[in-house]
C-alpha positions in Angstrom: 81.3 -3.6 126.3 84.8 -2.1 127.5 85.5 -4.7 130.9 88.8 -3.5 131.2 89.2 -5.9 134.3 86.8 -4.4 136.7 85.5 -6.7 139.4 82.6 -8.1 139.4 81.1 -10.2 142.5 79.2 -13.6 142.6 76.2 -12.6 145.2 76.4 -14.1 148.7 78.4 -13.2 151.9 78.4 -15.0 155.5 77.7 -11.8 156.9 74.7 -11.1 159.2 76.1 -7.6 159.9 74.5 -5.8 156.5 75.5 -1.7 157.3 79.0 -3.2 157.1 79.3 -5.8 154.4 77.1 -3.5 152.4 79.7 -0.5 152.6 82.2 -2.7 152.5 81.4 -4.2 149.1 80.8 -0.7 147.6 84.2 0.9 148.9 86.0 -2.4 146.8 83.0 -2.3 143.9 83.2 1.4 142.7 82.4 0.5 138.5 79.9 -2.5 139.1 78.6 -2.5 142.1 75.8 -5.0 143.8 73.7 -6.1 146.5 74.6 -8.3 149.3 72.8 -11.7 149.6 73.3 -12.9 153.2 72.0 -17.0 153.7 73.5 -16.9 157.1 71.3 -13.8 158.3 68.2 -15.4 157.8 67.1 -18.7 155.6 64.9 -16.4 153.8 68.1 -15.3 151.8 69.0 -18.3 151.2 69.6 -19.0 146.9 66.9 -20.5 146.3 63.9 -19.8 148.7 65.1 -15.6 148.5 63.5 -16.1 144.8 60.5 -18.4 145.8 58.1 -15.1 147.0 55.2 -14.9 144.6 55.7 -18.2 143.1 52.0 -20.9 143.7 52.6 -23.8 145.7 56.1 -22.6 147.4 55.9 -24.0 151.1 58.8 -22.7 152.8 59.8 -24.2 156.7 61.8 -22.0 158.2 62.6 -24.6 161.3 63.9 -26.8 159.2 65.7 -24.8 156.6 63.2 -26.8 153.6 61.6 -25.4 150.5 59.3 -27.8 148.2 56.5 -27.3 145.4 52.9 -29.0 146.6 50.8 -30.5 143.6 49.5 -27.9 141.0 46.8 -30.1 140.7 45.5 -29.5 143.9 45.1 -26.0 143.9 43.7 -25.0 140.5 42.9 -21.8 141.3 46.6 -20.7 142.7 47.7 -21.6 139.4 44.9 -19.6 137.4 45.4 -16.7 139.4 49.8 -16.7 139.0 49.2 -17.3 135.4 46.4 -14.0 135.1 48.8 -11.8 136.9 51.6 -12.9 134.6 48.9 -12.4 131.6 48.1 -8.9 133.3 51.4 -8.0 133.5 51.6 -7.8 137.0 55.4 -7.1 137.8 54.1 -5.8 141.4 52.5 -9.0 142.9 56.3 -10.4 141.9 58.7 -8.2 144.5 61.1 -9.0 146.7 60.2 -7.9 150.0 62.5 -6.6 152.7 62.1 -10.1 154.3 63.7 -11.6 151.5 66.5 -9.3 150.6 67.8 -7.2 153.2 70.6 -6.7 150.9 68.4 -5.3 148.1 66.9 -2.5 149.8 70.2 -1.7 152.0 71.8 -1.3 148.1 68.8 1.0 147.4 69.0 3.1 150.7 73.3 3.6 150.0 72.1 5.3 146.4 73.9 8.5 147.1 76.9 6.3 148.0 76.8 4.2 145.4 76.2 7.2 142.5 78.7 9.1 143.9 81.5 7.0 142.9 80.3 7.2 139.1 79.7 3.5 138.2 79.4 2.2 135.0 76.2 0.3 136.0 74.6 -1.6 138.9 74.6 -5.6 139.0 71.5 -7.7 140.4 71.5 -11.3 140.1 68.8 -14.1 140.4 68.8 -17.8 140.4 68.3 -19.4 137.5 65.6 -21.4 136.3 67.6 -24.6 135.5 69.1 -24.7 138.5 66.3 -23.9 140.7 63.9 -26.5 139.3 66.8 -28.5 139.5 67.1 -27.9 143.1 63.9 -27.5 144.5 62.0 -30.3 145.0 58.3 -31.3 144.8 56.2 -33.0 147.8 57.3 -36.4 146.9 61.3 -35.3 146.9 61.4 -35.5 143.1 63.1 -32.7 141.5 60.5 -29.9 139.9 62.5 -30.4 136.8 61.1 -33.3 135.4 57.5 -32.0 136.1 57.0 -30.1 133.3 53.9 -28.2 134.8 56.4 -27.4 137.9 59.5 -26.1 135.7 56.9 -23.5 133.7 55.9 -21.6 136.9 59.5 -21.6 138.2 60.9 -20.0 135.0 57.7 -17.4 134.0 57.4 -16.6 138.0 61.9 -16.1 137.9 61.0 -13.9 135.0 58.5 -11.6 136.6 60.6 -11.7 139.5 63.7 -10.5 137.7 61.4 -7.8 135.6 60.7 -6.4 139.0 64.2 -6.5 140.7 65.9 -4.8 137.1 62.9 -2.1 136.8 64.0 -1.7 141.3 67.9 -1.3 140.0 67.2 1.2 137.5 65.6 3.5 139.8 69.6 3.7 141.1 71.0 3.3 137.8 69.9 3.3 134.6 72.6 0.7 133.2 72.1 -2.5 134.8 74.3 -5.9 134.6 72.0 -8.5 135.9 73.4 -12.3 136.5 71.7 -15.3 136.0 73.6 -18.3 138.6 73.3 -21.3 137.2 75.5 -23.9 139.1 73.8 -27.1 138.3 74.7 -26.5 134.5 77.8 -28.8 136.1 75.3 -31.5 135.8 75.2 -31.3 132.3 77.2 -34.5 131.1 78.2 -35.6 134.1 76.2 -38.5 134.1 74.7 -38.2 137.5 71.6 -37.7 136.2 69.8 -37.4 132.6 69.1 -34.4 131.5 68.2 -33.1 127.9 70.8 -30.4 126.8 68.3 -29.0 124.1 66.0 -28.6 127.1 68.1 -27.0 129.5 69.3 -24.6 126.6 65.6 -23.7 125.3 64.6 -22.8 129.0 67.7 -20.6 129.5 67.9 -19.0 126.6 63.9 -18.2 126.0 64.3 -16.9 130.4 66.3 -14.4 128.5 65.0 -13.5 125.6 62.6 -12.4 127.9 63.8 -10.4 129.5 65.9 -8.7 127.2 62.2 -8.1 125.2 61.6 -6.0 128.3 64.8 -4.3 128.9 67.3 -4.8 125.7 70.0 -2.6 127.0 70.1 -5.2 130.4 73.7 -7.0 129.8 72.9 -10.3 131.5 75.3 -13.2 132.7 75.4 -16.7 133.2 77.4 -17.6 136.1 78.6 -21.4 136.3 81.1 -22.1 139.1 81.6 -25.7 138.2 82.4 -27.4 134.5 80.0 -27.7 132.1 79.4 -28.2 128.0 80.3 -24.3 127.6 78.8 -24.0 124.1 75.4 -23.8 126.3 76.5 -20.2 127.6 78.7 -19.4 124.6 75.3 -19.8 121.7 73.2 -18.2 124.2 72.0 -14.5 124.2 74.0 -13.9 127.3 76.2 -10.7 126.8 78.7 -12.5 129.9 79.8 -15.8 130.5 81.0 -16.0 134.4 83.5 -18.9 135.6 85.8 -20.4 137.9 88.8 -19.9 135.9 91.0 -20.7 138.2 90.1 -24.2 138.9 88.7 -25.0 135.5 90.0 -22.7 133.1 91.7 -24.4 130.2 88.1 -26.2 130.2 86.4 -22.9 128.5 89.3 -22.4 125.6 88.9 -26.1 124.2 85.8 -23.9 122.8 87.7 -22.0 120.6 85.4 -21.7 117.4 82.3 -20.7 119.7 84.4 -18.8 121.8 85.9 -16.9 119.2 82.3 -15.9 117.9 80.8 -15.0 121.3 83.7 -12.4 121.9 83.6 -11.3 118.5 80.0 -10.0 119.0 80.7 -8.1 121.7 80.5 -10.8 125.0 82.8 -10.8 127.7 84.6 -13.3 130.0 84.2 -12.5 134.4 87.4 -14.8 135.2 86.4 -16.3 138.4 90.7 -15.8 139.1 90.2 -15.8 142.7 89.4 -19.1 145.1 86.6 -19.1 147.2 87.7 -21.4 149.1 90.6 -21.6 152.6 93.0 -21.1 149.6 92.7 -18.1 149.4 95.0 -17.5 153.0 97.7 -19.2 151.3 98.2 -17.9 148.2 99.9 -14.8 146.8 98.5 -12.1 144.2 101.9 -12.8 142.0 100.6 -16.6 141.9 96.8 -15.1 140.6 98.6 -12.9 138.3 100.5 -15.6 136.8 98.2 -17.7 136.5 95.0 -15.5 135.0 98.3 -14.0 132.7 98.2 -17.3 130.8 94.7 -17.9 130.4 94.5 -14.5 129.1 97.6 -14.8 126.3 95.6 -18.0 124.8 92.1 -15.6 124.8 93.8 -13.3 122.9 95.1 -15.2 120.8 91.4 -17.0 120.0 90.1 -13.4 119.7 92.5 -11.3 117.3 89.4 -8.5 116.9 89.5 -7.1 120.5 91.5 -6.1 123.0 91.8 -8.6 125.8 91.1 -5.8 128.3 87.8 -4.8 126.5 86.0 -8.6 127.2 87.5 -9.2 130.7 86.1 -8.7 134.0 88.2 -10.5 137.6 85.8 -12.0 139.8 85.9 -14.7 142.2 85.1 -18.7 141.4 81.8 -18.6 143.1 79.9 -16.4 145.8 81.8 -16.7 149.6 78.6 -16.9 151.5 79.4 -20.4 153.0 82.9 -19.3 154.1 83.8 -17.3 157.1 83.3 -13.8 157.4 87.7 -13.2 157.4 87.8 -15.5 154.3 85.0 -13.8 152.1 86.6 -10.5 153.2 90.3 -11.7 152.2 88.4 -12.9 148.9 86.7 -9.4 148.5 90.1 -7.6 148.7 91.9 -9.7 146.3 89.3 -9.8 143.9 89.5 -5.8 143.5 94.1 -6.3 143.8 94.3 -8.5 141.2 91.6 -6.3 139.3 94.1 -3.1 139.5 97.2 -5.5 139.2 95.5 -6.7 135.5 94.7 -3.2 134.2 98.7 -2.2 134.9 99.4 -5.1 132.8 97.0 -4.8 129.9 96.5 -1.2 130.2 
């Protein structure tokens, strides 16, 4: 995988305006470009419940902005029927509908757009398993998590669901990056709660083994905005490891055996090098380059087999989509500066 510094965005704008932010994301997002999640337009797009559509036992309150799981046990023949459609192969009866993505089929609709400025492929992102089940409670408040019953549908219905969105991309472009946000892998160690590494890693890593057994030419990412144990990402089958590098960057390079190994097979670093946060209004491109600059001398020193162009995409820390509409946009053009600024240093 050649990076050579090309942006890459983390999902979610503040925007309720889609014709705009959509065009505007593809004028600044002419190698990888995506589609738009917008919580603010509607709490159908919100992170979590946007990927809820199709799953059993979802109830979804749109007055009070609430998503929860009811008891599978209750319902025996929701959860005979989701697991015969998943038997069966089903991908259809896992879409995402207009009402859930706006973005999505705005993306499809500017195909001629988007092909016409020759990308290198087409990104779609989902949330991930961990950090939905995580999130995303059951009736009693408890997180679906720890009910083991609960955190099987979340991760085989996320799988059909991400089937179906990457078979939707392809229709655009064949070559397709696809993200996987996982922000609660922050959790992991932290000592907030107790969580079983080994189990967080099987359910990631088997979410993408299969998917990859459906599409293996899909480069998939994990995208953590916080810290976390990064040899989770780094001995995964991930092909990209996405990060806030510039609030937590030295924090990935203590990795240096692992990291070494994942670059060395062909992965590749999004440096979240851009804030999403007020920040961003105060601080210059010369300070980003500077700062990324150093990050990127130690990489290449831990990875003497590539070029530190080739595994390096510029990205911001995190999505924008709780900031206002002049911040994300300030984020979005710096992201796609300090890309250009980074391939005239690196060539």
């Amino acid at each position: 995988m050649n990076a050579n510094f090309s942006p890459l965005l983390i999902g979610s704008f503040p925007h309720k305006d889609i014709d705009y932010i959509a065009n505007l994301v593809l004028d600044d997002l002419k190698d990888y470009p995506m589609w738009v999640q917008l919580p603010n337009r509607t709490f159908y797009e919100s992170m979590y419940v946007q990927y809820s559509e199709g799953l059993p036992f979802v109830n979804i309150n749109i007055d009070d902005k609430k998503i929860f799981f009811s008891n599978p046990e209750n319902e025996p023949e929701e959860l005979l029927d989701f697991y015969s459609k998943v038997e069966e192969n089903d991908i259809e009866n896992f879409k995402i509908t207009e009402k859930f993505s706006a973005g999505l089929y705005k993306f499809a609709e500017l195909k001629e757009k988007i092909i016409a400025n020759n990308p290198k492929a087409v990104k779609g992102h989902t949330t991930g398993p961990f950090s939905f089940a995580l999130t995303v409670t059951d009736e009693n408040k408890r997180a679906s998590w720890f009910d083991v019953n609960l955190r099987d549908i979340i991760k085989t219905g996320l799988k059909m669901k991400a089937l179906w969105q990457i078979g939707f991309l392809k229709k655009i472009k064949k070559e397709v990056i696809f993200f996987i946000d996982e922000p609660y892998l922050a959790s992991i160690g932290s000592g907030v709660m107790s969580i079983n590494r080994d189990e967080v890693a099987e359910t990631i890593y088997s979410f993408i083994d299969e998917i990859k057994a459906e599409y293996p030419d899909v480069k998939i990412a994990i995208h953590c905005c916080g810290n976390t144990d990064w040899s989770i990402i780094l001995d995964s089958p991930a092909d990209i490891l996405s990060y806030d590098s510039y609030n937590y960057g030295k924090s990935l390079l203590l990795y240096k055996d692992k990291l070494a190994k994942f670059l060395e097979k062909g992965g590749a670093i999004a440096w979240g090098a851009v804030p999403t946060s007020e920040e961003i209004e105060s601080i210059s491109i010369d300070e980003l380059k500077s700062k990324i600059t150093e990050l990127l001398d130690e990489a290449k020193n831990i990875c003497k087999t590539r070029k530190v162009s080739d595994f390096s995409f510029i990205s911001p820390a995190c999505g924008t989509g709780s900031l206002s509409e002049k911040t994300a946009e300030k984020i979005l053009s710096m992201t796609s500066i300090l890309s250009d600024e980074m391939k005239k240093i690196y060539g």
